[in-house]
N, C-alpha and C positions, 0 to 999 in steps of 0.2 A: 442463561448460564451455560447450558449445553452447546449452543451455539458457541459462544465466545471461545468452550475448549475444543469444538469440533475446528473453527477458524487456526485457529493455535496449530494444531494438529497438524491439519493441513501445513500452513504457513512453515513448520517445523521439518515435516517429511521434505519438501521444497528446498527447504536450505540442505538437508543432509543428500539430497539427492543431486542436487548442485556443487557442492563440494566433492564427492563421488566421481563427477565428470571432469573437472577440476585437478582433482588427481593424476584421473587417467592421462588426460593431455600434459601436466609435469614427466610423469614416466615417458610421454612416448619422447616429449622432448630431450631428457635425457638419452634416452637410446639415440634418439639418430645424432645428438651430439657426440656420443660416442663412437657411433659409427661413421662419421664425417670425421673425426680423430684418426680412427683408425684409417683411414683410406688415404689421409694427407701423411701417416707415417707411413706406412703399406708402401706409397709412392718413394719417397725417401731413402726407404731402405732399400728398396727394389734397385736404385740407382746405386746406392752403395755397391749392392751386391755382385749387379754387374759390370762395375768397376774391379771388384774382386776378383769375378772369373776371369778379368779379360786380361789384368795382369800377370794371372797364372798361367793363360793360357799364353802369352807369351815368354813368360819365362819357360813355359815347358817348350815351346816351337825355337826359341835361340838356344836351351839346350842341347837339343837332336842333332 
């Protein structure tokens, strides 16, 4: 009988420590989803922005 719970035990510690691991690689996959997110906006906007400056910057240089 001791055996049967010491197996158990074991077998049980294994799945929780398995699941544990499990986790960690969801989280990390989130993060770098996120951060591959971010970098495809980051890009985007980047070109936005200097669209922006470059119209100012010629609206200021035909003002002068």
């Amino acid at each position: 009988m001791k055996d049967l719970l010491l197996r158990l035990h074991v077998h049980l510690q294994s799945i929780l420590i398995r699941d544990e691991a499990q986790d960690l690689v969801e989280y990390a996959l989130v993060v770098a989803l996120i951060a591959f997110g971010a970098v495809i906006g980051m890009g985007k906007l980047s070109a936005q922005i200097n669209t922006s400056f470059g119209k100012v910057s010629s609206l200021l240089a035909s003002s002068i």
